[in-house]
MARDREN-869332 format. One record per residue: residue number from 1; x, y, z of N, C-alpha, C in turn. Coordinates in nm, 2 decimals, m for minus. Layout:
N
<NUM; <X; Y; Z>; <X; Y; Z>; <X; Y; Z>>
...
***
This chain:
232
<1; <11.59; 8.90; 6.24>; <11.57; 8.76; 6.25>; <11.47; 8.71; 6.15>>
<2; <11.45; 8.60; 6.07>; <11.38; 8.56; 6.00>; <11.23; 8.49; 6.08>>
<3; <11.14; 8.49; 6.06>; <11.08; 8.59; 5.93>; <11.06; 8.70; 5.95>>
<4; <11.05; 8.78; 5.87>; <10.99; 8.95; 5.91>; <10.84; 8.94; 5.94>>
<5; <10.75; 8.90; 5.93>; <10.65; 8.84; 5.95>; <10.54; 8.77; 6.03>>
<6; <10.49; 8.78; 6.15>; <10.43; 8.61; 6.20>; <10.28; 8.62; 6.21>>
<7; <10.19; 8.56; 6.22>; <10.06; 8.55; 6.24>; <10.01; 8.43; 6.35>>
<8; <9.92; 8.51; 6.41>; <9.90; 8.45; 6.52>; <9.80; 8.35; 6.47>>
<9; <9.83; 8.21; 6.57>; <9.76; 8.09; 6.52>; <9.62; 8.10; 6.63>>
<10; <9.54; 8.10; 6.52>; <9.38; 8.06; 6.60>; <9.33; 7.91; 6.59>>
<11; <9.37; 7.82; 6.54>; <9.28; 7.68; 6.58>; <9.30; 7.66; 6.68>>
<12; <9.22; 7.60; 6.74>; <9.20; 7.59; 6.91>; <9.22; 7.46; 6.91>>
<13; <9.27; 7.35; 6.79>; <9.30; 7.21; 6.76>; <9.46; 7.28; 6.84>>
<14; <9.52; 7.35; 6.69>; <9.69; 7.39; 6.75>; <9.71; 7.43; 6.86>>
<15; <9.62; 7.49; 6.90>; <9.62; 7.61; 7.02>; <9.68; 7.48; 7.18>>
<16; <9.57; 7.40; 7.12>; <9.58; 7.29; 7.25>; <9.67; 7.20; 7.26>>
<17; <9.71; 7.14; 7.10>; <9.85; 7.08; 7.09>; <10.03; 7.16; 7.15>>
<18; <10.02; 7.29; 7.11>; <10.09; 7.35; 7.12>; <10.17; 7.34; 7.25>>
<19; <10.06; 7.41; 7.32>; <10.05; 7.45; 7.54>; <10.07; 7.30; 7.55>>
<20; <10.00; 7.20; 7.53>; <10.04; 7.04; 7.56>; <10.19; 7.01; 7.55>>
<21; <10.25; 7.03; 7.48>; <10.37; 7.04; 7.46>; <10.45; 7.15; 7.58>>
<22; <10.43; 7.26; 7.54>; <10.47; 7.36; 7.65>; <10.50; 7.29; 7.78>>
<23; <10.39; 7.26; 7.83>; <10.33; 7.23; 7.99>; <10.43; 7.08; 7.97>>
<24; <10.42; 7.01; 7.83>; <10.56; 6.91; 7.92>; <10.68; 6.91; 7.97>>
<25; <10.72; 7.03; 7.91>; <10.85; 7.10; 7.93>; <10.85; 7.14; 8.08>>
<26; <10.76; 7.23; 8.07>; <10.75; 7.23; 8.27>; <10.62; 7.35; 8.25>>
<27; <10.53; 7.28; 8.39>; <10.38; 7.28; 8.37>; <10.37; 7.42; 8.43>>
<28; <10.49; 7.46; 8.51>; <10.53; 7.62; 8.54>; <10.47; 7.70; 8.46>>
<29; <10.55; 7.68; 8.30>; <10.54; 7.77; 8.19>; <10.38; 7.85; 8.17>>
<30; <10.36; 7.95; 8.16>; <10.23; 8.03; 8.11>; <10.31; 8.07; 7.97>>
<31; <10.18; 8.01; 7.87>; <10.19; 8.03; 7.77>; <10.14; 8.20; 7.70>>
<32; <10.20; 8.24; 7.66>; <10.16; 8.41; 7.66>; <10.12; 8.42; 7.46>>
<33; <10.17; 8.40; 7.37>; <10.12; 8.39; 7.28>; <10.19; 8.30; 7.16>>
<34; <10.13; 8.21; 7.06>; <10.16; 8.08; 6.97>; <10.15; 8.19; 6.82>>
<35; <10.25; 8.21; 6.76>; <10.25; 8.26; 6.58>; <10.33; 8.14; 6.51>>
<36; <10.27; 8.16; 6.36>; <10.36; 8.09; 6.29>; <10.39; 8.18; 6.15>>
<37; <10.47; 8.13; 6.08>; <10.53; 8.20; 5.93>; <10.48; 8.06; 5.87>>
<38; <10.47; 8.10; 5.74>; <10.54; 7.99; 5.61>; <10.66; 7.95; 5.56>>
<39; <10.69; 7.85; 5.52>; <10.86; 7.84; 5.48>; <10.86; 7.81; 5.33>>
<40; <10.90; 7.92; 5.23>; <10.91; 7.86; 5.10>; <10.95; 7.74; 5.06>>
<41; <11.07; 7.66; 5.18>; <11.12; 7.59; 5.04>; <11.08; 7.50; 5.16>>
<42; <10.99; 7.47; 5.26>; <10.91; 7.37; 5.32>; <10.82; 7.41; 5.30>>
<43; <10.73; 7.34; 5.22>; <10.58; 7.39; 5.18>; <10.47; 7.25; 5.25>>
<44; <10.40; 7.34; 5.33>; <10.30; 7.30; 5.40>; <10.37; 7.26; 5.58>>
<45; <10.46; 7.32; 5.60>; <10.55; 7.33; 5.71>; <10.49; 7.51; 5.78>>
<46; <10.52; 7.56; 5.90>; <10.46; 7.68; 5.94>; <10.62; 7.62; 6.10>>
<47; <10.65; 7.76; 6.07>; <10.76; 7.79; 6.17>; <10.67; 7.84; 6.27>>
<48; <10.68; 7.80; 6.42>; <10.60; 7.85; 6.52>; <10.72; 7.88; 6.64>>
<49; <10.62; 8.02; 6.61>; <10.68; 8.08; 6.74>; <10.65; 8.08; 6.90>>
<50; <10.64; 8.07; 7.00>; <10.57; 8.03; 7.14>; <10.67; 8.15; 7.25>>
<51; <10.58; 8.25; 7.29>; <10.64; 8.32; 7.33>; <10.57; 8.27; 7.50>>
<52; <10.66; 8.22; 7.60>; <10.62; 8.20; 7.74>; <10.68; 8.31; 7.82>>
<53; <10.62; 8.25; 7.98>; <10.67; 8.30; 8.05>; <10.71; 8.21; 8.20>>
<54; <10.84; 8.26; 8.27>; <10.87; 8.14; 8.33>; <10.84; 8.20; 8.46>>
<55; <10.79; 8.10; 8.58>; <10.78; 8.14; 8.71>; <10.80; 8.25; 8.75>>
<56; <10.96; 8.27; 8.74>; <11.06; 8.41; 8.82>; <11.03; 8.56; 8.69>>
<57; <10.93; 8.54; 8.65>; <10.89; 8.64; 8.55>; <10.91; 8.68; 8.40>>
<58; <11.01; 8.59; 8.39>; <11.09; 8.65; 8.27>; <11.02; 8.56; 8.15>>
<59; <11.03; 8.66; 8.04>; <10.93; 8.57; 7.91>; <11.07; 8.54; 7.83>>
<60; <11.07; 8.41; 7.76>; <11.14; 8.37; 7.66>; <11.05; 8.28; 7.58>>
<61; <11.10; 8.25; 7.44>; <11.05; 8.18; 7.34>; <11.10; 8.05; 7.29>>
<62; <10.99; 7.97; 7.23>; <11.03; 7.78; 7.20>; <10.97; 7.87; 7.02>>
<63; <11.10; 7.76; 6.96>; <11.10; 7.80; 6.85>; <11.07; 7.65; 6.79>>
<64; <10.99; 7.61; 6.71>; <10.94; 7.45; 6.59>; <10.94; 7.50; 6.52>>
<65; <10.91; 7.37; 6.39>; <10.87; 7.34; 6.28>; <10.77; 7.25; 6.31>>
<66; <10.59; 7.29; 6.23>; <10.52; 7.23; 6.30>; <10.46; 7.17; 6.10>>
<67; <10.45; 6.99; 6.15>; <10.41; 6.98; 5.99>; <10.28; 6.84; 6.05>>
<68; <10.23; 6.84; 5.97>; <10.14; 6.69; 5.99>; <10.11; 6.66; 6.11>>
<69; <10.04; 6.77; 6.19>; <10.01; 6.69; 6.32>; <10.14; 6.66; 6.41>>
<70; <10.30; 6.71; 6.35>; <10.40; 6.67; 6.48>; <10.49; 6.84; 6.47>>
<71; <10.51; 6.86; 6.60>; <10.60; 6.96; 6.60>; <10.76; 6.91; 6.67>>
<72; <10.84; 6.97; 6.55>; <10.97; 6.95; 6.54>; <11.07; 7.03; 6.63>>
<73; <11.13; 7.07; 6.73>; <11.19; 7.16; 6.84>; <11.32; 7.14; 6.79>>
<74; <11.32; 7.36; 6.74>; <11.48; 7.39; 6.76>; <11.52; 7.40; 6.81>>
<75; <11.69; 7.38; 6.83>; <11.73; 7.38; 6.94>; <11.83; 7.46; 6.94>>
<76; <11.83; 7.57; 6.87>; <11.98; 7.64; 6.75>; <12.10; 7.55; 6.75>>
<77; <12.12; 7.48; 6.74>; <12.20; 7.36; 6.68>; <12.13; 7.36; 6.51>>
<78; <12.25; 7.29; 6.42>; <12.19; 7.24; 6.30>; <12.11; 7.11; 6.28>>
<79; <12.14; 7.02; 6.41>; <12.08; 6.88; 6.41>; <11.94; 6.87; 6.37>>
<80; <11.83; 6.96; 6.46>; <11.68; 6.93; 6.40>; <11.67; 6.96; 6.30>>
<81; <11.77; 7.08; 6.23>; <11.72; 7.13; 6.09>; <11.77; 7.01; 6.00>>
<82; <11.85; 6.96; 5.99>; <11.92; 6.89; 5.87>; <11.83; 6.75; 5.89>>
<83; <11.81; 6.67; 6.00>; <11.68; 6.59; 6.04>; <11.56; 6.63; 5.95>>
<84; <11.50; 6.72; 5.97>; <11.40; 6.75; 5.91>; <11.41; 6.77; 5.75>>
<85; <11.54; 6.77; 5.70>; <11.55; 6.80; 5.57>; <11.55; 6.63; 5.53>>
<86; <11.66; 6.58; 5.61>; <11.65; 6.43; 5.57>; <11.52; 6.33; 5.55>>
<87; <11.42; 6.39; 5.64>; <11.31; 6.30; 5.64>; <11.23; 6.37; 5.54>>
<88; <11.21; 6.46; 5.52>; <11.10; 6.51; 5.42>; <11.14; 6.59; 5.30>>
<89; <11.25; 6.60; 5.29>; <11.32; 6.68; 5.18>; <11.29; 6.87; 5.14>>
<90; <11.36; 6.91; 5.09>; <11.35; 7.03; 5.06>; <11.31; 7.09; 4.94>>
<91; <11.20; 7.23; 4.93>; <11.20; 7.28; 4.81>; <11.28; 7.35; 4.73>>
<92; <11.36; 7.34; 4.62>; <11.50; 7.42; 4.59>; <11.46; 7.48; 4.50>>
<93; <11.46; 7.64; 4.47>; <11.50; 7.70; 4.31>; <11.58; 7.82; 4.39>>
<94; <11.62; 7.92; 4.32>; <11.72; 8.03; 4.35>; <11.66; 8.10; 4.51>>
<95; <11.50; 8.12; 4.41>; <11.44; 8.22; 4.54>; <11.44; 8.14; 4.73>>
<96; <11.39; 7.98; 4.69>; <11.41; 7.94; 4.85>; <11.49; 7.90; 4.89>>
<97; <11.64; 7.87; 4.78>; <11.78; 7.87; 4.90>; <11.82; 7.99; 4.98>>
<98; <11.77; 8.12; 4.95>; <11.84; 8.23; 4.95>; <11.70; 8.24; 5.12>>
<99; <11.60; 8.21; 5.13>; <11.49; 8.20; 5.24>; <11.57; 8.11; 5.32>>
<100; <11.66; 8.02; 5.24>; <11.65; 7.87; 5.35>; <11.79; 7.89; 5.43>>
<101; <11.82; 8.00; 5.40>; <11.96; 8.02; 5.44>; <11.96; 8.13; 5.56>>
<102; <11.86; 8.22; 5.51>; <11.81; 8.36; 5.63>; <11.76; 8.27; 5.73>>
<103; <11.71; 8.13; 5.71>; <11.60; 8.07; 5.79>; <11.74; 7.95; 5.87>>
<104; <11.82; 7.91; 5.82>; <11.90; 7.86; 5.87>; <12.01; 7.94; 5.99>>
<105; <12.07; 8.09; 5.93>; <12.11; 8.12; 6.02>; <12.07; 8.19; 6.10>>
<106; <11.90; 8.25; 6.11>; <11.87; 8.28; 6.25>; <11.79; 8.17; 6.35>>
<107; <11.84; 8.00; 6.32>; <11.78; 7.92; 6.42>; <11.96; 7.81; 6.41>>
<108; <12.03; 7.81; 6.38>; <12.15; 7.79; 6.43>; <12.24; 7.90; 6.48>>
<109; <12.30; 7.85; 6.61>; <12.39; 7.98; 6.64>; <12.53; 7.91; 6.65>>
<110; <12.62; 7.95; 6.63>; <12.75; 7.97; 6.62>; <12.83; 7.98; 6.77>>
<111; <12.91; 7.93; 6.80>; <13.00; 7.95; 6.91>; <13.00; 8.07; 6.96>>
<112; <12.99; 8.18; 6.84>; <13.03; 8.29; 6.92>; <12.87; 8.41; 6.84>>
<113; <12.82; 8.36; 6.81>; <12.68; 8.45; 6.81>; <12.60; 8.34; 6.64>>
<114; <12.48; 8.46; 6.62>; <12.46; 8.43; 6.49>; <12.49; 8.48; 6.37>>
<115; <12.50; 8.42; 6.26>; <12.50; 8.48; 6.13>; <12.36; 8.57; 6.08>>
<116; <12.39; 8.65; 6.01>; <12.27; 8.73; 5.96>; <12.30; 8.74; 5.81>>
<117; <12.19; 8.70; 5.69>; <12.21; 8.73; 5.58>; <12.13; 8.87; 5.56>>
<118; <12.19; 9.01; 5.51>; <12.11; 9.11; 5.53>; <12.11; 9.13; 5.35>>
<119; <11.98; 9.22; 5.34>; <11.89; 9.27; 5.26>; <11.91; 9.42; 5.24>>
<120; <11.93; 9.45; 5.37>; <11.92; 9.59; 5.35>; <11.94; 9.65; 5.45>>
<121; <12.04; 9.83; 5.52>; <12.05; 9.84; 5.60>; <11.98; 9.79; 5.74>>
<122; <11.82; 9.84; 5.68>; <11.76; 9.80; 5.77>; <11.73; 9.72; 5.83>>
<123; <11.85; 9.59; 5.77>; <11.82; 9.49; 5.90>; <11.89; 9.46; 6.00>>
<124; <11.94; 9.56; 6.04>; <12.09; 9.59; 6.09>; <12.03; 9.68; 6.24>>
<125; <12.02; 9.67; 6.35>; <11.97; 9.75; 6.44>; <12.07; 9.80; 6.50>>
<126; <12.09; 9.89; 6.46>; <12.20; 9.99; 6.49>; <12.20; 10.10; 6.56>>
<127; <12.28; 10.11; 6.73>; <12.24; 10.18; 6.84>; <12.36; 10.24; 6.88>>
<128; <12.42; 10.36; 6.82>; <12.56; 10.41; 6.85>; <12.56; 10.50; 6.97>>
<129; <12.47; 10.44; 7.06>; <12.50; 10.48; 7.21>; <12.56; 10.38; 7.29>>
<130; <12.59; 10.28; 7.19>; <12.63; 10.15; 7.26>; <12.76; 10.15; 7.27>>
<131; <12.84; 10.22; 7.16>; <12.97; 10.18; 7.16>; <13.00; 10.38; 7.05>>
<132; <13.12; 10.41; 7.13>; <13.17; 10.54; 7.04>; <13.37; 10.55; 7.08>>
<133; <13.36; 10.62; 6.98>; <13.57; 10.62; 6.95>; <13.62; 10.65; 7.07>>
<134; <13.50; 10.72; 7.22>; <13.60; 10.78; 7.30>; <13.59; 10.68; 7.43>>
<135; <13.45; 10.60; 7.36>; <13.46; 10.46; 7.50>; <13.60; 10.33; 7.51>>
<136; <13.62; 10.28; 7.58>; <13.72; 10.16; 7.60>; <13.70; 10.05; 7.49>>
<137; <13.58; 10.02; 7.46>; <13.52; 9.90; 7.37>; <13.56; 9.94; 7.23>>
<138; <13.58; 10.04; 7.20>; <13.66; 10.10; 7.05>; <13.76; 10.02; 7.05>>
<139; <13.78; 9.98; 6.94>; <13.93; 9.92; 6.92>; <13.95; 9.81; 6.78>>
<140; <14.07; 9.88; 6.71>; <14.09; 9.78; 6.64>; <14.16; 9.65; 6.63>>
<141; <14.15; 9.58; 6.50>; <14.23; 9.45; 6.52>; <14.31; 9.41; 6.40>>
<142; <14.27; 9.55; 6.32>; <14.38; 9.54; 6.24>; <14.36; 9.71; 6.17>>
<143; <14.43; 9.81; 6.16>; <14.42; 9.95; 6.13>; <14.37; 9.93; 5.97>>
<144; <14.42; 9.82; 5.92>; <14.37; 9.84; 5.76>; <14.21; 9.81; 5.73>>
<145; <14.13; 9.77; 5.88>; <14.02; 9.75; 5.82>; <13.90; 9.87; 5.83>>
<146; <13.78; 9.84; 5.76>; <13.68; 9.99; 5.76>; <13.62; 9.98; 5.89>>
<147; <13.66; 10.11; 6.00>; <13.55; 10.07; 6.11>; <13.47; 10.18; 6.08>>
<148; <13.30; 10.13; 6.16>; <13.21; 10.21; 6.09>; <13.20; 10.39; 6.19>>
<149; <13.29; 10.38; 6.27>; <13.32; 10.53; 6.35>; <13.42; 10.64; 6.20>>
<150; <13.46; 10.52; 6.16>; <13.60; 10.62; 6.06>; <13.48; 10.70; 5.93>>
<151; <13.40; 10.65; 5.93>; <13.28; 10.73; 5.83>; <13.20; 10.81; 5.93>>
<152; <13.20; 10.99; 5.85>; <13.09; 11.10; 5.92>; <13.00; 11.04; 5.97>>
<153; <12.91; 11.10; 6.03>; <12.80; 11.01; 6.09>; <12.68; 11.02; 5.94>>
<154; <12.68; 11.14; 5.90>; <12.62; 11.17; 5.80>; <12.61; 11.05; 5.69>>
<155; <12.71; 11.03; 5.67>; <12.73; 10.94; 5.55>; <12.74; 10.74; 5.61>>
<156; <12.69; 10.74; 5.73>; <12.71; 10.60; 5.74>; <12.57; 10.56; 5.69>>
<157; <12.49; 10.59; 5.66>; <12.35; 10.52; 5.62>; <12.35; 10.50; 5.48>>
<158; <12.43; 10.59; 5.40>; <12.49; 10.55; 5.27>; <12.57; 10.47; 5.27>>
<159; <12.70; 10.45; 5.33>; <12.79; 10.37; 5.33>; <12.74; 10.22; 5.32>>
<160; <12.71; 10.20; 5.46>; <12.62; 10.08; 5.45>; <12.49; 10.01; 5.33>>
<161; <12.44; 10.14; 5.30>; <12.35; 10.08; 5.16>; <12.45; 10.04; 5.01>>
<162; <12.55; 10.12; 5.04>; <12.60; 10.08; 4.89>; <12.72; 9.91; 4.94>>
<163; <12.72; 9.82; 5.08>; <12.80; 9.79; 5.08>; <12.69; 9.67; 5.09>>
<164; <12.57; 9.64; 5.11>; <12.49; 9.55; 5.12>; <12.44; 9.54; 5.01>>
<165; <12.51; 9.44; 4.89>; <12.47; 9.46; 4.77>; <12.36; 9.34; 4.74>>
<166; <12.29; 9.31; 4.65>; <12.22; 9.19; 4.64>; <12.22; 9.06; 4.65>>
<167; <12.20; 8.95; 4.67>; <12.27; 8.80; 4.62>; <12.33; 8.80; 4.47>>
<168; <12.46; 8.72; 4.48>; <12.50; 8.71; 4.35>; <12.49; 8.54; 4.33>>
<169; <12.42; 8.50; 4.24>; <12.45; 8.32; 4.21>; <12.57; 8.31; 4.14>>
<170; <12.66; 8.25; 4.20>; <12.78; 8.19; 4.11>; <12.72; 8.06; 4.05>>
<171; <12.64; 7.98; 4.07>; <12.65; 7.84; 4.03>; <12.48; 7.77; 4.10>>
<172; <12.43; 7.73; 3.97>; <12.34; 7.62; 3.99>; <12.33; 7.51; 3.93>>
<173; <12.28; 7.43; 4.02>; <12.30; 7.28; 3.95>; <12.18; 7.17; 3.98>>
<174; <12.18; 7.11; 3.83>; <12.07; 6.98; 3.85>; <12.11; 6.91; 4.00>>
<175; <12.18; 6.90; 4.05>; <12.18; 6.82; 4.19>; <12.10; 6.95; 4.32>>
<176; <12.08; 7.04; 4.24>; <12.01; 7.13; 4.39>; <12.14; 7.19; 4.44>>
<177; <12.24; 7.18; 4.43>; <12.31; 7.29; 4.48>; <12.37; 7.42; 4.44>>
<178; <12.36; 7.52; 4.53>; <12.39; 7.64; 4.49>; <12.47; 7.73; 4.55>>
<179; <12.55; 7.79; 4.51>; <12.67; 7.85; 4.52>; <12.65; 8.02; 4.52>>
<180; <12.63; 8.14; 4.59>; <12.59; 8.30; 4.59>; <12.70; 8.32; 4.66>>
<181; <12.71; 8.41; 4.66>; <12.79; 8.56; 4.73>; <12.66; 8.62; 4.76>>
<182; <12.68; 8.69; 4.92>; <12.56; 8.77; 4.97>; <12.65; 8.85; 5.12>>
<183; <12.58; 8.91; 5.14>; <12.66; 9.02; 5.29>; <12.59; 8.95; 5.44>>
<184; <12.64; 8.90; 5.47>; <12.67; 8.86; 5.63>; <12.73; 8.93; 5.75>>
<185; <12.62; 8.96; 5.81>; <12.64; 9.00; 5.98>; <12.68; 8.94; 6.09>>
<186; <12.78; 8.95; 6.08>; <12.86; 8.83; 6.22>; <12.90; 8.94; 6.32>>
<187; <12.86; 8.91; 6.43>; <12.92; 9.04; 6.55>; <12.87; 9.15; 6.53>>
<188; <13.00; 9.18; 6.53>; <13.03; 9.37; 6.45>; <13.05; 9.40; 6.34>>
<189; <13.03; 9.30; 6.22>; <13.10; 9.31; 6.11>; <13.06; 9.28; 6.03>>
<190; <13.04; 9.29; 5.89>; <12.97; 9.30; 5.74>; <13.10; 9.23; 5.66>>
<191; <13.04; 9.13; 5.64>; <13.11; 9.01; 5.53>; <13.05; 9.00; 5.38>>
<192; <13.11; 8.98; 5.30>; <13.12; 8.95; 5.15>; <13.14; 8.80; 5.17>>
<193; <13.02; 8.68; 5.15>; <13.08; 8.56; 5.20>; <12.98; 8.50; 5.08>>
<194; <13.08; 8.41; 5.02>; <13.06; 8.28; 4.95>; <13.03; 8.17; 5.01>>
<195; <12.86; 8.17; 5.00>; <12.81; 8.03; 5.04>; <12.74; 7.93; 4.92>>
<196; <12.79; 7.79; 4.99>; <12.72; 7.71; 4.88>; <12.57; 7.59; 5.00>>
<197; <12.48; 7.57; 4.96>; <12.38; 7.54; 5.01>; <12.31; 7.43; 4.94>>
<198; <12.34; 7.31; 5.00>; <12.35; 7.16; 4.92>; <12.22; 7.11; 4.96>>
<199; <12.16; 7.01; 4.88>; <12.05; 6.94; 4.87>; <11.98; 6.93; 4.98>>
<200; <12.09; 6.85; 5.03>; <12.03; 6.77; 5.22>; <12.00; 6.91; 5.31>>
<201; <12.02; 7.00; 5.28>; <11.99; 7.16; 5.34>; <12.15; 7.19; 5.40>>
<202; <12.26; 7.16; 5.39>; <12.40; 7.16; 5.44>; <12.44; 7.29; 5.40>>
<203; <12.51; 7.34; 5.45>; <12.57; 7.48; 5.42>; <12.70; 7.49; 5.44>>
<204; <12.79; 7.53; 5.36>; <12.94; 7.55; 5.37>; <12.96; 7.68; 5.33>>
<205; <13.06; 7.72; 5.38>; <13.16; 7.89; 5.36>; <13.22; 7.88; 5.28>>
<206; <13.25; 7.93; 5.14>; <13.36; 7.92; 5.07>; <13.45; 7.99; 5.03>>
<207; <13.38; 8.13; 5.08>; <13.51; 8.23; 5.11>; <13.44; 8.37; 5.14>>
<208; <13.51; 8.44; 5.19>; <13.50; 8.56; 5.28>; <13.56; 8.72; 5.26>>
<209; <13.50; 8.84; 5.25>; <13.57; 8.92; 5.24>; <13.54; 9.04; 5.33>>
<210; <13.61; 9.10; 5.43>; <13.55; 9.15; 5.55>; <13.49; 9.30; 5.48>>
<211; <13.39; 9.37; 5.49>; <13.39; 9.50; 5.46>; <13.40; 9.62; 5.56>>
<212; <13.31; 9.56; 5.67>; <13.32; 9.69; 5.78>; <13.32; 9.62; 5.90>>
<213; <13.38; 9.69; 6.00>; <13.37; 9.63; 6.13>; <13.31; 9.75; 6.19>>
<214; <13.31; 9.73; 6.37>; <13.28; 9.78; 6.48>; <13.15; 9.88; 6.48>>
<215; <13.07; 9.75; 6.41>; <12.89; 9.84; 6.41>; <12.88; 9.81; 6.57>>
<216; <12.77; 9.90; 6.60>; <12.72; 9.93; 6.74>; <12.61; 9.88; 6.73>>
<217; <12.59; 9.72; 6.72>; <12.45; 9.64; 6.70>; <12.39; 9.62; 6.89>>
<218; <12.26; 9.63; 6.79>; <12.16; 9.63; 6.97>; <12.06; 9.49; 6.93>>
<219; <12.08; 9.37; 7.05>; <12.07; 9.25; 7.02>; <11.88; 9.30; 7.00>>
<220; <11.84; 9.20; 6.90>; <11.64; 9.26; 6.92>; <11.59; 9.15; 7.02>>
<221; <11.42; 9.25; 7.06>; <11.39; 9.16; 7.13>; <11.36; 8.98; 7.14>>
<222; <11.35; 8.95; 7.04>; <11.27; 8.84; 6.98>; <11.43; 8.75; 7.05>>
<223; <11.53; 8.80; 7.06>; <11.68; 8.70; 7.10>; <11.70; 8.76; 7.20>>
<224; <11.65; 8.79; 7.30>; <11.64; 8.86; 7.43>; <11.65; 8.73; 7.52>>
<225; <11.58; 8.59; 7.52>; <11.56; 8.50; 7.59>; <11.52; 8.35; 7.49>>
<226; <11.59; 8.29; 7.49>; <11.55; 8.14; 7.47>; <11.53; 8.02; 7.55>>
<227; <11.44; 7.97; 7.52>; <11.39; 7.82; 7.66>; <11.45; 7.71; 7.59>>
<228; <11.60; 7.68; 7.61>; <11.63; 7.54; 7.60>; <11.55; 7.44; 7.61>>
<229; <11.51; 7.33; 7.56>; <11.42; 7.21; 7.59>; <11.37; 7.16; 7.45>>
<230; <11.25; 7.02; 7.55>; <11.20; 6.97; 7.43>; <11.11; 6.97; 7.45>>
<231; <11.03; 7.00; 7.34>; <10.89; 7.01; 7.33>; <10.81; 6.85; 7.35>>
<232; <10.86; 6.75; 7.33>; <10.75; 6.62; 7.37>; <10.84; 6.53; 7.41>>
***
């Protein structure tokens, strides 16, 4: 999940804005710990993380954008994000479409999970006690495709590195839009997907090419629990 990164916020200005918000959502909540990141292509914006805890024990996290004294609440929908592009606009060159997009799809989710733009095996949490060829959950959906059981076990840590290849830019343009090829994690499965990523921060699919299926992904902590709501 983006960022790889967080740093815990010490002003005791934010500290108090923060929980104020928290506590309106419901005064229940115990606040357990406030981090933020930077966002390349929002500069002077800090993604904040708020990790609580609710009554019946269980800790989940309120995910903002905190700029000028207002914090902005995700809601994994695209609506706050594209909002916040509209009002204050975005930083664009190669390097922070390719940020704004890791950053787009791990705070929008999709009907049926999230997208992941990956870098490198390693972003891939991969737990093959979760799923094997002799459990019921094995199964294909089409024999022509690569499942990741049909490679030795030996050789899947290579397989996977030579299949996660770099960003490729097909197209950039004086209007800020940009057009790559990069490898996407949907489900179970490792995509070759043509995205283009427009001014207003919009994102379209332009085409797809599946490489592997039926990884044995273990959800991470940090998407263990989310607190629907609004911050003010």
């Amino acid at each position: 999940m983006f960022p790889n990164t967080w740093q815990q916020i010490t002003s005791e200005t934010d500290n108090w804005f923060i929980r104020d918000r928290v506590h309106r959502i419901d005064r229940r909540l115990r606040v357990l710990s406030i981090a933020g990141s930077e966002l390349s292509f929002f500069p002077e914006v800090r993604l904040l993380r708020c990790k609580v805890s609710k009554p019946e024990g269980e800790n989940q996290y309120l995910y903002g954008l905190y700029y000028a004294g207002q914090l902005f609440a995700l809601d994994f929908t695209n609506r706050p994000i594209f909002k916040f592009c509209d009002d204050y606009g975005v930083y664009w060159n190669a390097a922070t479409a390719i940020d704004y997009l890791r950053f787009f799809f791990s705070f929008v989710k999709s009907r049926n999970g999230f997208f992941q733009v990956l870098s490198s095996p390693d972003d891939i949490l991969i737990d093959e006690t979760l799923c094997s060829p002799h459990m019921p959950n094995y199964k294909r959906e089409n024999h022509g495709e690569l499942h990741y059981y049909d490679i030795p076990p030996k050789e899947r840590s290579a397989k996977l590195k030579s299949l996660i290849k770099a960003p490729q830019f097909l197209s950039g343009s004086h209007l800020r839009e940009y057009t790559m090829r990069l490898p996407i994690l949907f489900m179970d499965s490792i995509y070759s997907s043509v995205l283009r990523v427009y001014g207003a921060g919009r994102v379209e699919f332009i085409d797809e090419e599946l490489l592997i299926c039926g990884l044995p992904i273990k959800k991470p902590d940090s998407l263990s629990g989310y607190l629907y709501g609004y911050w003010s």
